[in-house]
C-alpha positions as CSV (number, residue, x, y, z in Angstrom):
1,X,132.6,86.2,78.1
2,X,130.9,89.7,78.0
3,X,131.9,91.3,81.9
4,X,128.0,92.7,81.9
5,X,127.4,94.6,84.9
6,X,126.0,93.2,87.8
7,X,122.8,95.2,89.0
8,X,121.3,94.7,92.7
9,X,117.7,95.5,93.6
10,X,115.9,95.0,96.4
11,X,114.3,96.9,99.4
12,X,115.8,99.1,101.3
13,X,117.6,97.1,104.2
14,X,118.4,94.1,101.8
15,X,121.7,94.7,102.0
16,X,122.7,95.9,98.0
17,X,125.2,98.3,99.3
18,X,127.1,96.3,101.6
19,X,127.0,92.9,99.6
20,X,127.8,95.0,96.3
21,X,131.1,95.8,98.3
22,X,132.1,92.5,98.9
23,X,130.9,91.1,95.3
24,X,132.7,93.9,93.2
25,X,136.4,93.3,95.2
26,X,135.1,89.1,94.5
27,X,134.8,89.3,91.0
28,X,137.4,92.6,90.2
29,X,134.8,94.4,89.2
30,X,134.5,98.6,90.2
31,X,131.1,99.1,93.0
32,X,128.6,102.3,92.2
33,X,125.7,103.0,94.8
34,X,123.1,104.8,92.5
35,X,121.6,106.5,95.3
36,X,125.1,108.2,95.9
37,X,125.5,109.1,92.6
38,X,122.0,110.8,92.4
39,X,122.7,112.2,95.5
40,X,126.0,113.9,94.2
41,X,124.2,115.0,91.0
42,X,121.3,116.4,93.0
43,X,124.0,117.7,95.5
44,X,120.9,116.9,98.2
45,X,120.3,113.9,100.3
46,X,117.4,111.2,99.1
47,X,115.2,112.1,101.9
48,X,115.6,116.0,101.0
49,X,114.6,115.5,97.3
50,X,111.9,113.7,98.7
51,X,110.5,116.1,100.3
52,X,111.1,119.1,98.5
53,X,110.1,117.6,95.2
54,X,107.7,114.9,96.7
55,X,107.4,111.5,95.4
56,X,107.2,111.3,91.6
57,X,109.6,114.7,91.3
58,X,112.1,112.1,93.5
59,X,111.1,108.8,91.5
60,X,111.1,111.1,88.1
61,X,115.1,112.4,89.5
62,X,115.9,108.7,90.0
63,X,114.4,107.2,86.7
64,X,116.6,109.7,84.4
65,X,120.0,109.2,86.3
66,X,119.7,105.5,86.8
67,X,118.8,105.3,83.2
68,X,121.8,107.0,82.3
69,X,124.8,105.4,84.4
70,X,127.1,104.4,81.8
71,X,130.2,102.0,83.4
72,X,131.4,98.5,82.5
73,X,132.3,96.0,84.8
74,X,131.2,97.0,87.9
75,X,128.5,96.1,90.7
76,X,125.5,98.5,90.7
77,X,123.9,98.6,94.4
78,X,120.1,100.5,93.2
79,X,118.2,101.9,95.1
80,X,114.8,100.0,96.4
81,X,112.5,102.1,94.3
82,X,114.5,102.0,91.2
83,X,112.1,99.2,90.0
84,X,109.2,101.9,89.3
85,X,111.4,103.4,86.5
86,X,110.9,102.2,83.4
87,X,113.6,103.5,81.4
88,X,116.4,102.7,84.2
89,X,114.9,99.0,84.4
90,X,115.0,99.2,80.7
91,X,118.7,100.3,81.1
92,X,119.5,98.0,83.5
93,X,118.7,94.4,81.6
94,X,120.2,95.7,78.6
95,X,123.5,96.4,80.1
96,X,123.9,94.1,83.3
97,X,122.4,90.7,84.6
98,X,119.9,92.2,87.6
99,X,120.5,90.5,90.5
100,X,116.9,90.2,92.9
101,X,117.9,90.3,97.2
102,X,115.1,88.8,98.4
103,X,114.3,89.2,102.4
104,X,111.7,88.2,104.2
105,X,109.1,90.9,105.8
106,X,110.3,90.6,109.1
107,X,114.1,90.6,108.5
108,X,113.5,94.3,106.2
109,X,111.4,95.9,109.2
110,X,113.7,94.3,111.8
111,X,116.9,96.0,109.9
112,X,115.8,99.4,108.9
113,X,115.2,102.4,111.1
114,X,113.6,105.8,110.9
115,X,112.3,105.2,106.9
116,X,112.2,109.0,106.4
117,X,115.8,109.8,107.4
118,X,116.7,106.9,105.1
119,X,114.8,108.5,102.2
120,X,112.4,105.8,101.5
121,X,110.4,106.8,98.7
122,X,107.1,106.0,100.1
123,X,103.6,107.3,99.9
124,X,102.1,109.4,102.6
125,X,100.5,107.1,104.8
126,X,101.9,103.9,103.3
127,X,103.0,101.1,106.0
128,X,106.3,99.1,105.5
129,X,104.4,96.2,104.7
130,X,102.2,97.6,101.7
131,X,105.9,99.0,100.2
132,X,107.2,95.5,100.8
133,X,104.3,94.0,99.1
134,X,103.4,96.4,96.1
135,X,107.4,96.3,95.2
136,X,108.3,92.6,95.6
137,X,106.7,91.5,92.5
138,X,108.3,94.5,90.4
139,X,111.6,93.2,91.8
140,X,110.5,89.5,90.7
141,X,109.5,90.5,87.3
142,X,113.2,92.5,86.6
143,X,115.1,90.0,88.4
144,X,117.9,87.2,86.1
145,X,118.7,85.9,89.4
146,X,117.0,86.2,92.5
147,X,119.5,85.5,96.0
148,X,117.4,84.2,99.4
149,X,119.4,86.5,101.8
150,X,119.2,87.2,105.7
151,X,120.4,83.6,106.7
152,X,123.5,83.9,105.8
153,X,126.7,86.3,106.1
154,X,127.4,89.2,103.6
155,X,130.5,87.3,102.4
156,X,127.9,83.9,101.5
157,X,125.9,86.2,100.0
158,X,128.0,87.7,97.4
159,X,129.6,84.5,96.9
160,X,126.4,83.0,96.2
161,X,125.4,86.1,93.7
162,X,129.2,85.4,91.9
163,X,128.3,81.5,91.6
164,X,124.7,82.2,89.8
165,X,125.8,85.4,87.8
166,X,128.3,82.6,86.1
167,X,125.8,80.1,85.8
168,X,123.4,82.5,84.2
169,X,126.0,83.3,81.8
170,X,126.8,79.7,81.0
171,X,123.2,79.3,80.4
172,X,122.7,82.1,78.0
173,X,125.9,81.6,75.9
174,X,124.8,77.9,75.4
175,X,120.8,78.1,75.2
Protein backbone atom coordinates (compact mmCIF):
# COMPACT_ATOMS: atom_id res chain seq x y z
CA UNK A 1 0.00 0.00 0.00
CA UNK A 2 1.16 3.58 -0.98
CA UNK A 3 1.45 5.61 2.83
CA UNK A 4 -0.15 8.86 0.93
CA UNK A 5 -0.44 11.60 3.18
CA UNK A 6 -3.30 12.32 5.07
CA UNK A 7 -4.52 16.03 4.52
CA UNK A 8 -7.14 17.75 7.01
CA UNK A 9 -9.36 20.66 6.05
CA UNK A 10 -11.90 22.26 7.62
CA UNK A 11 -12.78 25.54 9.42
CA UNK A 12 -10.99 27.11 11.71
CA UNK A 13 -12.08 25.50 15.22
CA UNK A 14 -12.66 21.94 13.56
CA UNK A 15 -10.09 20.69 15.32
CA UNK A 16 -7.30 19.69 12.30
CA UNK A 17 -4.46 20.52 14.56
CA UNK A 18 -5.23 18.72 17.53
CA UNK A 19 -6.88 15.57 15.91
CA UNK A 20 -3.78 15.58 13.29
CA UNK A 21 -1.75 15.00 16.59
CA UNK A 22 -3.43 12.18 17.77
CA UNK A 23 -3.90 10.55 14.06
CA UNK A 24 -0.18 10.94 12.97
CA UNK A 25 1.18 9.10 16.59
CA UNK A 26 -2.11 6.42 15.49
CA UNK A 27 -0.97 5.57 12.19
CA UNK A 28 3.19 6.33 12.64
CA UNK A 29 2.97 8.83 10.51
CA UNK A 30 5.12 12.49 11.12
CA UNK A 31 2.24 15.69 11.86
CA UNK A 32 2.87 19.25 9.85
CA UNK A 33 0.44 22.26 10.69
CA UNK A 34 0.70 24.35 7.35
CA UNK A 35 -0.16 27.42 9.08
CA UNK A 36 3.05 26.95 11.14
CA UNK A 37 5.10 26.30 8.44
CA UNK A 38 3.94 29.48 6.57
CA UNK A 39 4.21 31.18 9.57
CA UNK A 40 7.99 30.19 9.92
CA UNK A 41 8.59 30.95 6.23
CA UNK A 42 6.84 34.28 6.50
CA UNK A 43 8.65 34.60 9.98
CA UNK A 44 5.09 36.67 10.87
CA UNK A 45 2.01 35.44 12.51
CA UNK A 46 -1.24 34.54 10.14
CA UNK A 47 -3.15 37.44 11.55
CA UNK A 48 -0.05 39.87 10.81
CA UNK A 49 0.29 38.84 7.11
CA UNK A 50 -3.21 39.36 7.06
CA UNK A 51 -3.09 42.56 7.72
CA UNK A 52 -0.16 43.87 6.31
CA UNK A 53 -0.66 42.20 2.97
CA UNK A 54 -4.59 41.97 3.19
CA UNK A 55 -6.56 39.13 2.11
CA UNK A 56 -5.48 37.81 -1.32
CA UNK A 57 -1.57 38.93 -0.53
CA UNK A 58 -2.33 36.33 2.64
CA UNK A 59 -4.41 33.69 0.54
CA UNK A 60 -1.77 34.26 -2.50
CA UNK A 61 1.33 33.55 0.57
CA UNK A 62 -0.76 30.46 1.53
CA UNK A 63 -1.59 29.01 -1.97
CA UNK A 64 2.29 28.92 -3.05
CA UNK A 65 3.61 27.27 0.33
CA UNK A 66 0.85 24.79 0.72
CA UNK A 67 1.37 23.94 -2.85
CA UNK A 68 4.81 23.24 -2.25
CA UNK A 69 5.04 21.10 1.14
CA UNK A 70 6.84 18.24 -0.05
CA UNK A 71 6.85 15.16 2.98
CA UNK A 72 5.62 11.55 2.85
CA UNK A 73 3.84 9.91 5.39
CA UNK A 74 2.64 12.36 7.49
CA UNK A 75 -0.72 14.09 8.76
CA UNK A 76 -1.19 17.56 7.15
CA UNK A 77 -3.45 19.87 9.58
CA UNK A 78 -4.38 22.95 6.72
CA UNK A 79 -5.41 25.76 7.32
CA UNK A 80 -9.37 26.64 6.98
CA UNK A 81 -8.82 28.85 3.89
CA UNK A 82 -6.47 26.54 2.22
CA UNK A 83 -9.50 25.36 0.10
CA UNK A 84 -9.42 28.79 -2.06
CA UNK A 85 -6.07 27.81 -3.48
CA UNK A 86 -6.07 26.12 -6.40
CA UNK A 87 -2.68 24.89 -6.93
CA UNK A 88 -2.30 23.66 -3.06
CA UNK A 89 -5.81 21.81 -3.51
CA UNK A 90 -4.34 20.59 -6.73
CA UNK A 91 -1.28 19.48 -4.57
CA UNK A 92 -3.03 18.19 -2.07
CA UNK A 93 -5.26 15.20 -3.99
CA UNK A 94 -2.38 14.35 -5.88
CA UNK A 95 -0.23 13.59 -2.99
CA UNK A 96 -2.50 12.65 0.09
CA UNK A 97 -6.22 11.42 0.62
CA UNK A 98 -7.96 14.92 2.01
CA UNK A 99 -9.71 14.29 4.82
CA UNK A 100 -13.11 16.82 5.22
CA UNK A 101 -13.94 17.82 9.48
CA UNK A 102 -17.14 18.67 9.20
CA UNK A 103 -18.85 20.76 12.33
CA UNK A 104 -21.83 22.07 12.62
CA UNK A 105 -22.39 26.11 12.71
CA UNK A 106 -23.01 26.31 16.15
CA UNK A 107 -20.14 24.02 17.50
CA UNK A 108 -17.39 26.37 15.02
CA UNK A 109 -18.82 29.78 16.60
CA UNK A 110 -19.19 28.13 20.11
CA UNK A 111 -15.23 27.01 19.87
CA UNK A 112 -13.49 29.84 18.34
CA UNK A 113 -12.72 33.20 19.88
CA UNK A 114 -11.45 36.58 18.82
CA UNK A 115 -11.35 35.52 14.73
CA UNK A 116 -8.70 38.29 14.08
CA UNK A 117 -6.19 37.27 16.70
CA UNK A 118 -6.63 33.70 15.26
CA UNK A 119 -5.89 35.01 11.70
CA UNK A 120 -9.03 34.07 10.00
CA UNK A 121 -8.68 35.03 6.54
CA UNK A 122 -11.97 36.72 6.27
CA UNK A 123 -13.44 39.60 4.34
CA UNK A 124 -14.00 42.93 5.93
CA UNK A 125 -17.27 42.80 7.09
CA UNK A 126 -18.00 39.13 6.59
CA UNK A 127 -19.93 37.30 9.61
CA UNK A 128 -18.86 33.72 10.79
CA UNK A 129 -21.76 32.37 9.33
CA UNK A 130 -21.29 33.62 5.59
CA UNK A 131 -17.35 32.12 5.94
CA UNK A 132 -18.95 29.00 7.27
CA UNK A 133 -21.37 28.87 4.40
CA UNK A 134 -19.34 30.13 1.25
CA UNK A 135 -16.42 27.56 2.42
CA UNK A 136 -18.31 24.39 3.30
CA UNK A 137 -19.05 23.40 -0.17
CA UNK A 138 -15.26 24.07 -1.29
CA UNK A 139 -14.38 21.73 1.53
CA UNK A 140 -17.16 19.16 0.16
CA UNK A 141 -16.02 19.31 -3.29
CA UNK A 142 -11.91 18.56 -2.19
CA UNK A 143 -12.92 16.13 0.42
CA UNK A 144 -12.10 11.75 -0.13
CA UNK A 145 -13.47 11.41 3.21
CA UNK A 146 -15.57 13.64 5.01
CA UNK A 147 -15.52 12.94 9.39
CA UNK A 148 -18.95 14.25 11.38
CA UNK A 149 -17.02 15.68 14.34
CA UNK A 150 -18.03 17.61 17.66
CA UNK A 151 -19.92 14.57 19.23
CA UNK A 152 -17.26 12.73 19.91
CA UNK A 153 -13.70 12.88 21.58
CA UNK A 154 -10.38 13.86 19.68
CA UNK A 155 -9.19 10.27 20.23
CA UNK A 156 -12.79 8.89 18.22
CA UNK A 157 -12.12 11.24 15.90
CA UNK A 158 -8.79 10.29 14.62
CA UNK A 159 -9.68 6.76 15.04
CA UNK A 160 -12.62 7.21 12.96
CA UNK A 161 -10.37 9.30 10.21
CA UNK A 162 -7.65 5.98 10.48
CA UNK A 163 -10.71 3.47 9.91
CA UNK A 164 -12.03 5.41 6.59
CA UNK A 165 -8.48 6.49 5.24
CA UNK A 166 -8.09 2.45 5.07
CA UNK A 167 -11.29 1.82 3.64
CA UNK A 168 -10.74 4.48 1.06
CA UNK A 169 -7.68 2.81 0.16
CA UNK A 170 -9.18 -0.58 -0.02
CA UNK A 171 -11.69 0.86 -2.28
CA UNK A 172 -9.31 2.40 -4.71
CA UNK A 173 -6.77 -0.39 -5.00
CA UNK A 174 -9.74 -2.77 -5.80
CA UNK A 175 -12.21 -0.44 -7.94
Amino acid sequence: MKRKNIVLIGMPGCGKSTVGVVLAKTMGYRFLDADLVIQEQEDRLLCEIIEQDGLEGFLQTEDRINSLINVKKTVIATGGSVVYGKNAMKHYKETGIVVYIDLPYEEIKNRLGDLTRRGVAMKKGETLRELYDERKPLYEQYADITVHGGKISISETALRIKELVFEYIRSNENG
